[in-house]
N, C-alpha and C positions, 0 to 999 in steps of 0.2 A: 607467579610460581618462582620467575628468577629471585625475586623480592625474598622471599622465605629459604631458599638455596643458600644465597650469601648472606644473610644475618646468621641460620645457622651456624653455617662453615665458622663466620667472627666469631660467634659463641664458643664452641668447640675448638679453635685455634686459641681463644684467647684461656681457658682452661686446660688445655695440654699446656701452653705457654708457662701460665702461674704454675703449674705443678711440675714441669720440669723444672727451672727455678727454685723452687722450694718456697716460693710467696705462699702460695696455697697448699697445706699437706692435709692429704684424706685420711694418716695416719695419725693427727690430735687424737689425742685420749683411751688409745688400743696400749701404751705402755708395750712396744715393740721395738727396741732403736735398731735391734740387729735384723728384724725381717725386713723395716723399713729402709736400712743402709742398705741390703741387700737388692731390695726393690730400687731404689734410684742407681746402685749401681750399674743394673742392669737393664732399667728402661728409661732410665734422665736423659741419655744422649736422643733417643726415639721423641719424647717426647717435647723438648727443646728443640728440636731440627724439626719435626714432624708440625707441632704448633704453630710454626710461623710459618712454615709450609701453606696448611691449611688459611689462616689470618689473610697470608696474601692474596690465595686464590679466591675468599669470602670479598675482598675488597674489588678484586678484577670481576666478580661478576655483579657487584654492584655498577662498576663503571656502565 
């Protein structure tokens, strides 16, 4: 069960991570740059800090 916890968590850290970044945007091909500027303005710090939050704690329950 630990086993499937922390691969999660990596998962899920490591997709907050690309999408605060802007590696990965869920907003290709919707043709919105101003709901989309609006949306990283307001949840990129979350999800940048929150992702490797997550990433870490994925990694320490593998340990």
């Amino acid at each position: 069960m630990e086993l499937f916890l922390g691969i999660g968590n990596i998962t899920i850290g490591v997709m907050m991570t690309l999408i605060g970044f802007k590696v990965y945007n869920p907003f290709k091909g919707k043709n919105q740059p101003e709901k989309e500027e609006e949306w990283y303005r307001k949840f990129g710090t979350f999800f940048k800090i929150g992702g490797i939050a997550v990433l870490i704690f994925g990694i320490l329950k593998l340990i």
